[in-house]
KOLGU-4560 file (N, C-alpha, C; in nm, 3 decimals, padded with zeros to 5 digits):
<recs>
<n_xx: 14.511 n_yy: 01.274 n_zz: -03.866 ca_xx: 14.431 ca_yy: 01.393 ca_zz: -03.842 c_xx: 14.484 c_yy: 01.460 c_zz: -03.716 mol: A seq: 1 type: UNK>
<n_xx: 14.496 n_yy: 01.627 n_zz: -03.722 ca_xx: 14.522 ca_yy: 01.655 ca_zz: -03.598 c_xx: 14.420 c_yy: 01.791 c_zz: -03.567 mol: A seq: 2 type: UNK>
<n_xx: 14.374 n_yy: 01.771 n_zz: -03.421 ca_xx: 14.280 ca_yy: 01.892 ca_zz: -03.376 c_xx: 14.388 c_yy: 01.920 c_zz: -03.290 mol: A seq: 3 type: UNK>
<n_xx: 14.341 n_yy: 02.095 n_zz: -03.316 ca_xx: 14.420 ca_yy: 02.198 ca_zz: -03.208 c_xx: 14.394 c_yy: 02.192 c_zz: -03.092 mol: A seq: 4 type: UNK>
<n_xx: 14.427 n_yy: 02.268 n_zz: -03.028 ca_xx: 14.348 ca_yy: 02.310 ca_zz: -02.905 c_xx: 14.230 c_yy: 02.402 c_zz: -02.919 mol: A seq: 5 type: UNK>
<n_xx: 14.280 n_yy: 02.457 n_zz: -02.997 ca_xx: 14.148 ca_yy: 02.587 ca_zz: -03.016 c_xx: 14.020 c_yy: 02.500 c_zz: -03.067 mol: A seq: 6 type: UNK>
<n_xx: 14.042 n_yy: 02.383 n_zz: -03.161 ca_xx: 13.976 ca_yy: 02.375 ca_zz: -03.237 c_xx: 13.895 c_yy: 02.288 c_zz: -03.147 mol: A seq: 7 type: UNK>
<n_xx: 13.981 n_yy: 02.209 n_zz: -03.088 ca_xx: 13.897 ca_yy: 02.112 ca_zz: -02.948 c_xx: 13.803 c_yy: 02.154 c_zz: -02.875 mol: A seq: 8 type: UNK>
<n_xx: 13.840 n_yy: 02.230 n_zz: -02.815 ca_xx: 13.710 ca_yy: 02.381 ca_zz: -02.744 c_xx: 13.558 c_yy: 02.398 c_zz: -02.842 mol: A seq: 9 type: UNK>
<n_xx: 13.628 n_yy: 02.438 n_zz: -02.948 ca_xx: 13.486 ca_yy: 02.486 ca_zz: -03.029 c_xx: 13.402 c_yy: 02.317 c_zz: -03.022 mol: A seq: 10 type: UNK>
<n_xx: 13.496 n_yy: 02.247 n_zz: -03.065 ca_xx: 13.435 ca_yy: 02.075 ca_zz: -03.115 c_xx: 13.365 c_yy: 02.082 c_zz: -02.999 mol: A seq: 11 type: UNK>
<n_xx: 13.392 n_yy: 02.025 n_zz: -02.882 ca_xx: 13.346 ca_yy: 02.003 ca_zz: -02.705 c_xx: 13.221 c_yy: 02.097 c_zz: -02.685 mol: A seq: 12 type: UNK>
<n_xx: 13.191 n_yy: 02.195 n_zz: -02.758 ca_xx: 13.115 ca_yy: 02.278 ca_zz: -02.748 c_xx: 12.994 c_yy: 02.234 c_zz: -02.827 mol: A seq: 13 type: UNK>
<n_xx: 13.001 n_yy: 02.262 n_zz: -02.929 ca_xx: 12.892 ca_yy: 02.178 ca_zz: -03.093 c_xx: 12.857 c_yy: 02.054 c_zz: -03.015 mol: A seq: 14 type: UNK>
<n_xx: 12.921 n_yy: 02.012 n_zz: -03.007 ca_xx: 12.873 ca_yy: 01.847 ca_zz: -02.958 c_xx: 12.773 c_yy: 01.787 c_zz: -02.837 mol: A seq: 15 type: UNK>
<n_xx: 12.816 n_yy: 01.944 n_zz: -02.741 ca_xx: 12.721 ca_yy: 01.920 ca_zz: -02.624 c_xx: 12.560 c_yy: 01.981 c_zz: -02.677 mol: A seq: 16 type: UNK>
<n_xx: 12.565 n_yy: 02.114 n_zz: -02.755 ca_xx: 12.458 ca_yy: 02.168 ca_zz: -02.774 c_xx: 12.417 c_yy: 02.137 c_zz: -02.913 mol: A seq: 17 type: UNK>
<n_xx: 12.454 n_yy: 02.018 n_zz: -02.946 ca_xx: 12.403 ca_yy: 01.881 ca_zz: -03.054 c_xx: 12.358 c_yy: 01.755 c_zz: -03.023 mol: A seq: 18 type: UNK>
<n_xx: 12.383 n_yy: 01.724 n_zz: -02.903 ca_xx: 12.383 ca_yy: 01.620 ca_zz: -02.847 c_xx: 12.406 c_yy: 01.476 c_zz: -02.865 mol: A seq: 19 type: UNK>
<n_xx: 12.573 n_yy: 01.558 n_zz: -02.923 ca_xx: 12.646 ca_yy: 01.432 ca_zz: -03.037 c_xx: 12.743 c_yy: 01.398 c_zz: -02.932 mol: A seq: 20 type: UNK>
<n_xx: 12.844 n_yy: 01.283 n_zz: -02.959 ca_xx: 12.947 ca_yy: 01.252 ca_zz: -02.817 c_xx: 13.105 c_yy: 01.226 c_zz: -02.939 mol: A seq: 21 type: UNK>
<n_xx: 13.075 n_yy: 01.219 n_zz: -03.076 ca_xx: 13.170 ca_yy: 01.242 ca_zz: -03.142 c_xx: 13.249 c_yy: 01.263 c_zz: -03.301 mol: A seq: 22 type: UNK>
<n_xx: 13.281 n_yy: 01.267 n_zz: -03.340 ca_xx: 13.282 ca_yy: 01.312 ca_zz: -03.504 c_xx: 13.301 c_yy: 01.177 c_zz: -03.549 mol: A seq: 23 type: UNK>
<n_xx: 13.281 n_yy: 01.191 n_zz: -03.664 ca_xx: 13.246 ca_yy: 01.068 ca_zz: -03.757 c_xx: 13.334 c_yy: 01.127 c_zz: -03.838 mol: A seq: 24 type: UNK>
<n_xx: 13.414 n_yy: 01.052 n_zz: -03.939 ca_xx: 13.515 ca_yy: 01.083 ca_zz: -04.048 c_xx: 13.540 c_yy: 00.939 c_zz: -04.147 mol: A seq: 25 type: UNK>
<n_xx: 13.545 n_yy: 00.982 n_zz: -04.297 ca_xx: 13.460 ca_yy: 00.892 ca_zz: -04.369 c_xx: 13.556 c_yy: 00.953 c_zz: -04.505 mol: A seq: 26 type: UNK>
<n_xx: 13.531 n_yy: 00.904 n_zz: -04.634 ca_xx: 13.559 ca_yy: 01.001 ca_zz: -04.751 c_xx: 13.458 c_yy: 01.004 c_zz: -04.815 mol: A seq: 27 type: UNK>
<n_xx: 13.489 n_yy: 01.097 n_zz: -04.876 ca_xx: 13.375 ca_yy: 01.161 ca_zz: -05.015 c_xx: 13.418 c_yy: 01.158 c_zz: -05.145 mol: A seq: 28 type: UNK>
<n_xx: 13.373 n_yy: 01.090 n_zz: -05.246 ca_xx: 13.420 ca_yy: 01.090 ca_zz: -05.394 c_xx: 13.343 c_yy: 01.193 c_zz: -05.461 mol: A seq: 29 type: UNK>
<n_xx: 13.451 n_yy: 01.284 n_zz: -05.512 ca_xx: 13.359 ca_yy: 01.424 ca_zz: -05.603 c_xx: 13.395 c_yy: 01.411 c_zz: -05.751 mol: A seq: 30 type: UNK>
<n_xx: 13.361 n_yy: 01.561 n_zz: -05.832 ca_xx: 13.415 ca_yy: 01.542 ca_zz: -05.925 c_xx: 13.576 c_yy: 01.581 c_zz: -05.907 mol: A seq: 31 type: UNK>
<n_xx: 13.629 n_yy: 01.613 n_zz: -05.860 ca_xx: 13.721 ca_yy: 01.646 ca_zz: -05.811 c_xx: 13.815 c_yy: 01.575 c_zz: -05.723 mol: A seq: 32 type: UNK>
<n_xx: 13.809 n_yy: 01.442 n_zz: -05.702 ca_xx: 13.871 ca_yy: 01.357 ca_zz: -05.602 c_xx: 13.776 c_yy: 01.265 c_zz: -05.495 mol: A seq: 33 type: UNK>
<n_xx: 13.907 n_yy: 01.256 n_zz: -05.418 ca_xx: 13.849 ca_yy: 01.209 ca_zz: -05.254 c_xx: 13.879 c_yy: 01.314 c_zz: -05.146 mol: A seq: 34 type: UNK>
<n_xx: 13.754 n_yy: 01.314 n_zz: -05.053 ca_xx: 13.798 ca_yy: 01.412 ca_zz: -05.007 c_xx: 13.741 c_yy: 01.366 c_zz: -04.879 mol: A seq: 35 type: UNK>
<n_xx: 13.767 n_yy: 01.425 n_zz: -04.727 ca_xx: 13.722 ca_yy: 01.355 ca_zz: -04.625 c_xx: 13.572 c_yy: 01.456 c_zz: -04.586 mol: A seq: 36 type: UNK>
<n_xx: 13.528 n_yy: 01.369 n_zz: -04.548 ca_xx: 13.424 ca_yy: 01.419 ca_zz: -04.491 c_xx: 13.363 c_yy: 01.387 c_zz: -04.331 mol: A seq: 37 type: UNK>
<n_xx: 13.344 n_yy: 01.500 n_zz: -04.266 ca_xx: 13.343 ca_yy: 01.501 ca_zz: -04.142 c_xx: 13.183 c_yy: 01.530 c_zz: -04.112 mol: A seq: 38 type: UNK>
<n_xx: 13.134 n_yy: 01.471 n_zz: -03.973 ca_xx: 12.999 ca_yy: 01.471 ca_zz: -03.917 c_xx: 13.029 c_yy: 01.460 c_zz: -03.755 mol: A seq: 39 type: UNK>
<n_xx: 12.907 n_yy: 01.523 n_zz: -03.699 ca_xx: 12.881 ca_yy: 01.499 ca_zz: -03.565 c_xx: 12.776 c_yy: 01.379 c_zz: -03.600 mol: A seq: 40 type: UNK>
<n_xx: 12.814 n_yy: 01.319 n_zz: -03.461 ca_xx: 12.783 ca_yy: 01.152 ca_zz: -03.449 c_xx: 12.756 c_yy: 01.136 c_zz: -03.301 mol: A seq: 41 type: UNK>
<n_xx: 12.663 n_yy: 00.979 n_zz: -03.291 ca_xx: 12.632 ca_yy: 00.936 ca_zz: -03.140 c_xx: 12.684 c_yy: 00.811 c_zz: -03.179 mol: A seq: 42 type: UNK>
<n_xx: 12.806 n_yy: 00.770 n_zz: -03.106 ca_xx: 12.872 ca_yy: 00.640 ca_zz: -03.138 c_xx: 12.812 c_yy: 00.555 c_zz: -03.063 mol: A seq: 43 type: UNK>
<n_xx: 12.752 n_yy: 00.429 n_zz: -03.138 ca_xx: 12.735 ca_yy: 00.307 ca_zz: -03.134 c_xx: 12.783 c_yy: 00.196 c_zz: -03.058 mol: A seq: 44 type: UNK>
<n_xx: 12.722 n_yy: 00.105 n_zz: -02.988 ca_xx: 12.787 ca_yy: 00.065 ca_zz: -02.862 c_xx: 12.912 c_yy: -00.026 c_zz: -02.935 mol: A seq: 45 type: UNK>
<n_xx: 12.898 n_yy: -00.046 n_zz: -03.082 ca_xx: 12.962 ca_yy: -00.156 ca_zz: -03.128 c_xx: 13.100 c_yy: -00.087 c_zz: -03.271 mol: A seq: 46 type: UNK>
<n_xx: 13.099 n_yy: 00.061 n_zz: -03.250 ca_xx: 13.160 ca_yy: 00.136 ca_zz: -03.275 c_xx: 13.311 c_yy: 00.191 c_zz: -03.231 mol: A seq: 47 type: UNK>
<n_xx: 13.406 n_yy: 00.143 n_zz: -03.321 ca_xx: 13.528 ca_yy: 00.173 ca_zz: -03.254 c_xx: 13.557 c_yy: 00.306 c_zz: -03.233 mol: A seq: 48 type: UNK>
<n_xx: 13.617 n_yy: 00.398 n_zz: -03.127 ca_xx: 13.587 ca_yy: 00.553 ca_zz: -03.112 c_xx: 13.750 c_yy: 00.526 c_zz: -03.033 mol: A seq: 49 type: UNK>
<n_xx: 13.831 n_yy: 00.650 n_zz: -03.171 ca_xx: 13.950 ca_yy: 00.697 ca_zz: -03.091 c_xx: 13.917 c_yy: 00.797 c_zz: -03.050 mol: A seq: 50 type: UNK>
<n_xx: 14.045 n_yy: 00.885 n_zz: -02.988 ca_xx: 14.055 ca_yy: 01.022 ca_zz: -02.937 c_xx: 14.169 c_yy: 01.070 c_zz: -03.016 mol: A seq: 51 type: UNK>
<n_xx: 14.122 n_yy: 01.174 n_zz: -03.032 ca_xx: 14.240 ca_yy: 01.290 ca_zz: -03.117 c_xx: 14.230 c_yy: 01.391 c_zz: -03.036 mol: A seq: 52 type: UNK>
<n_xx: 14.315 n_yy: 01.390 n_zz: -02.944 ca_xx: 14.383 ca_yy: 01.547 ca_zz: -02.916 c_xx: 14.215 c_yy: 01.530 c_zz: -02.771 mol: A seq: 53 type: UNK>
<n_xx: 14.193 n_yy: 01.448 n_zz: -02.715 ca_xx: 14.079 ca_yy: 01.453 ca_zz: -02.631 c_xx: 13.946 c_yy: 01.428 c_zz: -02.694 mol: A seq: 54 type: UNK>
<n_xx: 13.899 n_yy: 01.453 n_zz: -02.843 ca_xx: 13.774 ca_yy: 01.468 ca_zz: -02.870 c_xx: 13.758 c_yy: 01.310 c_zz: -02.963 mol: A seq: 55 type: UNK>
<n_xx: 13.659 n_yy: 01.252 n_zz: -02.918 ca_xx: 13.624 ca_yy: 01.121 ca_zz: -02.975 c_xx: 13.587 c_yy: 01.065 c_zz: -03.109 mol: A seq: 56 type: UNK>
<n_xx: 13.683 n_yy: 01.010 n_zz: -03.156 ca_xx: 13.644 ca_yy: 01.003 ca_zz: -03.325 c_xx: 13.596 c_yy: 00.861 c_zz: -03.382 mol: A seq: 57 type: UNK>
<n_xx: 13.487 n_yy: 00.845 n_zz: -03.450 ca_xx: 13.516 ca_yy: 00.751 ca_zz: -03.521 c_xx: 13.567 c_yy: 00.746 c_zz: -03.666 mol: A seq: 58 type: UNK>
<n_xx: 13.604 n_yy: 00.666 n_zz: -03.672 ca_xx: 13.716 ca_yy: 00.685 ca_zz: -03.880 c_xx: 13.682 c_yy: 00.584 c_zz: -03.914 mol: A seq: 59 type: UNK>
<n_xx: 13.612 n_yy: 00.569 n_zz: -04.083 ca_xx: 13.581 ca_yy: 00.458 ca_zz: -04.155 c_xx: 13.744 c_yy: 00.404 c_zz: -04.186 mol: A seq: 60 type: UNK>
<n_xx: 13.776 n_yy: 00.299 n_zz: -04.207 ca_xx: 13.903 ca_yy: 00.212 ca_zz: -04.192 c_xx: 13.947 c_yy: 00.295 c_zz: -04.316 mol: A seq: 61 type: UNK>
<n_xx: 13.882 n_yy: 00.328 n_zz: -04.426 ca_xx: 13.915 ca_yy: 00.407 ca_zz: -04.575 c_xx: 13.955 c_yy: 00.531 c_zz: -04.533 mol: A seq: 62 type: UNK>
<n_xx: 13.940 n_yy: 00.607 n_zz: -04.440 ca_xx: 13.993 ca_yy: 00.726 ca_zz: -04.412 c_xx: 14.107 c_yy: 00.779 c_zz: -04.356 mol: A seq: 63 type: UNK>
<n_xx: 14.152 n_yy: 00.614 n_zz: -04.266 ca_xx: 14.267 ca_yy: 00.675 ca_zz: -04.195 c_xx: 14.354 c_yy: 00.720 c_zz: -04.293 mol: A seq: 64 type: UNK>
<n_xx: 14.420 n_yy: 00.649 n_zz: -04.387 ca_xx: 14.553 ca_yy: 00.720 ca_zz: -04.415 c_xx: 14.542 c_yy: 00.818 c_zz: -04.501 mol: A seq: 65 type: UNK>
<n_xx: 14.371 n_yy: 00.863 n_zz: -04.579 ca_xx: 14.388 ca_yy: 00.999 ca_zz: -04.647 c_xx: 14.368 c_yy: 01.130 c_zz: -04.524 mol: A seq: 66 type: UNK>
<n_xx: 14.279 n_yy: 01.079 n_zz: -04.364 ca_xx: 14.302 ca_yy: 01.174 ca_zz: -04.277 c_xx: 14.453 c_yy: 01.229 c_zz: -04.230 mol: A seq: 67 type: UNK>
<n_xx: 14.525 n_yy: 01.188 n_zz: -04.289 ca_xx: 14.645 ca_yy: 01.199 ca_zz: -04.224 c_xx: 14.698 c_yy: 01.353 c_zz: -04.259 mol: A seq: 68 type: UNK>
<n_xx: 14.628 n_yy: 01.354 n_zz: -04.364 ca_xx: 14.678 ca_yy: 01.548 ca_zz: -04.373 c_xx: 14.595 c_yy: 01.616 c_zz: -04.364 mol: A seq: 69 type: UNK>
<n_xx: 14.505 n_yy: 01.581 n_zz: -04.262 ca_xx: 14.366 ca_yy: 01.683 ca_zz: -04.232 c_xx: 14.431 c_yy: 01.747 c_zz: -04.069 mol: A seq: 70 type: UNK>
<n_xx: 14.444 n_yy: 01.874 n_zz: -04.102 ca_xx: 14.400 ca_yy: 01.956 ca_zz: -03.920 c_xx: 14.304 c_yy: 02.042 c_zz: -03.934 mol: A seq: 71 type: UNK>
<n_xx: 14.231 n_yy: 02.028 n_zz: -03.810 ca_xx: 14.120 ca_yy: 02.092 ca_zz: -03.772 c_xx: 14.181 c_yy: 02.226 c_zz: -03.694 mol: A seq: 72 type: UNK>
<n_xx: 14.159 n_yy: 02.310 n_zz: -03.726 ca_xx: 14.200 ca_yy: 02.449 ca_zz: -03.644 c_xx: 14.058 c_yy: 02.510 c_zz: -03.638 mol: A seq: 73 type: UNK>
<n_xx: 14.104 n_yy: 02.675 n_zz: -03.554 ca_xx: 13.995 ca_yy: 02.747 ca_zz: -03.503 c_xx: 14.036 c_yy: 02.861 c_zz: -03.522 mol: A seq: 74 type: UNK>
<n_xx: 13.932 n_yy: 02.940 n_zz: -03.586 ca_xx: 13.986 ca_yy: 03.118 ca_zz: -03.610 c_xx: 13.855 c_yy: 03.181 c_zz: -03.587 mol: A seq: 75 type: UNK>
<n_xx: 13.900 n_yy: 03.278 n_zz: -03.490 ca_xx: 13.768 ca_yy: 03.363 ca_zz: -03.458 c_xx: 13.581 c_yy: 03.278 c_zz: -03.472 mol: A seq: 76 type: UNK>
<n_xx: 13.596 n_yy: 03.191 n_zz: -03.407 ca_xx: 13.496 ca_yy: 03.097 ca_zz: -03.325 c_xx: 13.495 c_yy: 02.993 c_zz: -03.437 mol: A seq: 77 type: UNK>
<n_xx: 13.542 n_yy: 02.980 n_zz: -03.582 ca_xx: 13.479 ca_yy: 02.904 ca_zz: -03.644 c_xx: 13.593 c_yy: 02.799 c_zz: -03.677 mol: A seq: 78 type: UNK>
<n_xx: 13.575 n_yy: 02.665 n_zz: -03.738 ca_xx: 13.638 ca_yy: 02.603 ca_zz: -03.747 c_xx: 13.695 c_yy: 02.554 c_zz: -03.909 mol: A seq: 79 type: UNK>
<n_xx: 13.798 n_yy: 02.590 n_zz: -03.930 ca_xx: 13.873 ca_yy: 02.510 ca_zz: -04.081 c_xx: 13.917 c_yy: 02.422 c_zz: -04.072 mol: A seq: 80 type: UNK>
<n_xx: 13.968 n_yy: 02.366 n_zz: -04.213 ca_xx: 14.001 ca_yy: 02.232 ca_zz: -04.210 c_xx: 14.117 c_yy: 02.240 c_zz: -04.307 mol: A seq: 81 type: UNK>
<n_xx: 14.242 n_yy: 02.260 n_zz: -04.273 ca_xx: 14.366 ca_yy: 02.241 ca_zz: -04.356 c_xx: 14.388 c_yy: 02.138 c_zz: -04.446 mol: A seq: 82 type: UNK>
<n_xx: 14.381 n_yy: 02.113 n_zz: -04.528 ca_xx: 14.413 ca_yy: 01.994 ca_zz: -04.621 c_xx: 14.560 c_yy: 01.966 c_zz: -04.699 mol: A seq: 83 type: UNK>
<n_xx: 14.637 n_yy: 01.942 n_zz: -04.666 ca_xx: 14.752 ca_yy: 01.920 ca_zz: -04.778 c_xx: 14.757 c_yy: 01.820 c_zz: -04.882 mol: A seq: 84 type: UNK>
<n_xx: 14.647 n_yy: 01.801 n_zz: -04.913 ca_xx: 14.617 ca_yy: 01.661 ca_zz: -05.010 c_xx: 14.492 c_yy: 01.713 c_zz: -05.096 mol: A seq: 85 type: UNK>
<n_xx: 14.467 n_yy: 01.854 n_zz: -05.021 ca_xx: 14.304 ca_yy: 01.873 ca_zz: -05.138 c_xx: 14.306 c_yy: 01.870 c_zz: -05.287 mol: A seq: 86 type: UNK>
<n_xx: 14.207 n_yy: 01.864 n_zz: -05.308 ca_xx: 14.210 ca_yy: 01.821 ca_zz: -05.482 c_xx: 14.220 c_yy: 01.952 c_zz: -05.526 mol: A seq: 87 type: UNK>
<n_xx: 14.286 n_yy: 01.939 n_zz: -05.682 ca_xx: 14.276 ca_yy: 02.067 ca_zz: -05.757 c_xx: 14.120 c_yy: 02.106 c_zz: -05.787 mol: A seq: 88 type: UNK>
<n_xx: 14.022 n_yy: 02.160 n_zz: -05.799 ca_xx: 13.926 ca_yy: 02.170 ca_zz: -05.849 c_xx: 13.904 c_yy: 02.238 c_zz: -05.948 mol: A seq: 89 type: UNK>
<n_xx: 14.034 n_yy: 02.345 n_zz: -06.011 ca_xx: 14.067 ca_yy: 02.443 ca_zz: -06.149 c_xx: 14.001 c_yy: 02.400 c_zz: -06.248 mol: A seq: 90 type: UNK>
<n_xx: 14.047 n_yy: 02.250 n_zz: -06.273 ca_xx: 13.962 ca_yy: 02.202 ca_zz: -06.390 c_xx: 13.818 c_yy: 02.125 c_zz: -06.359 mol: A seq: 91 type: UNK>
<n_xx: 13.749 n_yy: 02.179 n_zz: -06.296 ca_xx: 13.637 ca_yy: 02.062 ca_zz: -06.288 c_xx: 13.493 c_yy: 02.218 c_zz: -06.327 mol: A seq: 92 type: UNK>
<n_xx: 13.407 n_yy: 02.129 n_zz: -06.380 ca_xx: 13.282 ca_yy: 02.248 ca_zz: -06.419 c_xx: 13.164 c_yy: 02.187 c_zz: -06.362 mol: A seq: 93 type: UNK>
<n_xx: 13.204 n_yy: 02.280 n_zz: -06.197 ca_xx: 13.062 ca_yy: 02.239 ca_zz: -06.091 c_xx: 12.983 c_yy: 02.334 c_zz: -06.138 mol: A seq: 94 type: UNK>
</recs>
């Protein structure tokens, strides 16, 4: 996973006026795949918490290597999430 700089700012921001200390990252099974799924979080004293790029993460052990093509960027205050691994969803009837 990689956060920008820009995107770090916005994160550091949400988090204080959430009164979260760091993202949580996990996957999600859809009809459509796996897909990661991200949360603001209050990590646990017994909680392993890296840093990406400064901002504190925890990652379910299942996520690291599909986070690996996730970046977090920032465009005009809000935040995306680049995926080079996202699922097709063309064929699926949500």
């Amino acid at each position: 996973m990689r956060i920008t700089d820009n995107a770090k700012i916005v994160l550091q921001k949400v988090m204080l006026e959430n009164e979260r200390d760091c993202l949580w990252v996990g996957l999600q099974e859809t009809c459509c795949g796996t897909s990661i799924s991200v949360a603001l979080a209050i990590a646990a004293e017994d909680d392993k918490v890296i840093e990406i790029n400064g901002v504190p993460v925890i990652m379910q052990l299942e996520a690291v290597e599909r986070a690996d093509s996730i970046e977090i960027d920032e465009k005009d205050g809000q935040l995306f999430f680049n995926d080079t691994q996202a699922a097709d969803c063309a064929n699926c009837s949500h």
